[in-house]
C-alpha positions in Angstrom: -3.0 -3.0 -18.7 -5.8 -1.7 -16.7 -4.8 0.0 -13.3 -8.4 -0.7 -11.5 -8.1 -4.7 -12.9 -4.5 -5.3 -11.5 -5.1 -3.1 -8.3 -8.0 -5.3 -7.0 -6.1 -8.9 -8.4 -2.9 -8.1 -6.5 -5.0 -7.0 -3.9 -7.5 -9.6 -3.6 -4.5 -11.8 -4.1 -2.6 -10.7 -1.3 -5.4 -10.6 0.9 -5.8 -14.4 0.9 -2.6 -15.3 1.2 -2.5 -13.2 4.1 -5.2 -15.4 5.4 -4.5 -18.3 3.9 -1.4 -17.8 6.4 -2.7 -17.1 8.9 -4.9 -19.9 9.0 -2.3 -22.2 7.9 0.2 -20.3 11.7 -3.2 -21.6 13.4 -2.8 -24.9 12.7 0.4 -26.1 11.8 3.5 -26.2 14.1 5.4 -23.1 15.1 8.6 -23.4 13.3 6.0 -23.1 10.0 4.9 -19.9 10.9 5.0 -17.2 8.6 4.3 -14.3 11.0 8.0 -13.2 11.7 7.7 -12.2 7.8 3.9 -10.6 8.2 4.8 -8.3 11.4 7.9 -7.3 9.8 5.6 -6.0 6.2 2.6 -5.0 8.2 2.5 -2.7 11.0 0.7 -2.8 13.7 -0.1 -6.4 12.6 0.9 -8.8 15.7 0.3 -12.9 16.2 -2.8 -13.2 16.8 -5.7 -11.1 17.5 -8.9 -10.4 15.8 -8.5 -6.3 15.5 -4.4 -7.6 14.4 -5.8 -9.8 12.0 -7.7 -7.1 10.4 -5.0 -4.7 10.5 -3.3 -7.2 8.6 -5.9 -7.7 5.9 -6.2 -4.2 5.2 -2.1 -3.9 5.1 -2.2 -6.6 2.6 -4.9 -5.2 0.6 -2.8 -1.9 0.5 0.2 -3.1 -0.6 -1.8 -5.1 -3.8 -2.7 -1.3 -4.7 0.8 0.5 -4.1 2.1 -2.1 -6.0 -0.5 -1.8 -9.3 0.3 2.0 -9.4 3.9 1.7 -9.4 3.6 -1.7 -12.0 0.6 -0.4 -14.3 2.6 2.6 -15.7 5.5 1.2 -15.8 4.3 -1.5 -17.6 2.3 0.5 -19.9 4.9 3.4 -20.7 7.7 0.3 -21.6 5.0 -2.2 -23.5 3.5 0.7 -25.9 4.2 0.4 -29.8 6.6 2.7 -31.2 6.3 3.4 -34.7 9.6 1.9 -36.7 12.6 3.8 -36.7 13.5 4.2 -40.8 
């Protein structure tokens, strides 16, 4: 598994849920908000402003790569062949 690959996928993929989210707090009722959960895993993120929202984005981003280089050699070190034991 390829750090760089899986660093920008979780990243990319976090990033537009994060959006996808936020668009989602914009139009649907406020018991379907998801911001409690965003502030809480992104500082300085707050609902809503534009300098909060990109805050946010780059939080999200982030945490795709923290998570990558914590899974990618893990993942590698416990998925590599090991020769037979005899």
């Amino acid at each position: 598994m390829k750090l760089t690959a899986t660093g920008n996928a979780l990243s990319l993929f976090l990033a537009i849920s994060f959006t996808l989210c936020v668009g989602w707090g914009l139009i649907a009722p406020v018991e379907y908000h998801m911001h409690g959960a965003w502030e809480q895993w992104l500082p300085g993120f707050t609902w809503l402003s534009v300098p909060s929202f990109f805050i946010g984005l780059i939080g999200a981003y982030l945490y795709g790569w923290y998570i990558a280089a914590v899974f990618v050699p893990l993942h590698n070190f416990f998925g590599r062949s090991r020769p037979p034991v005899t």
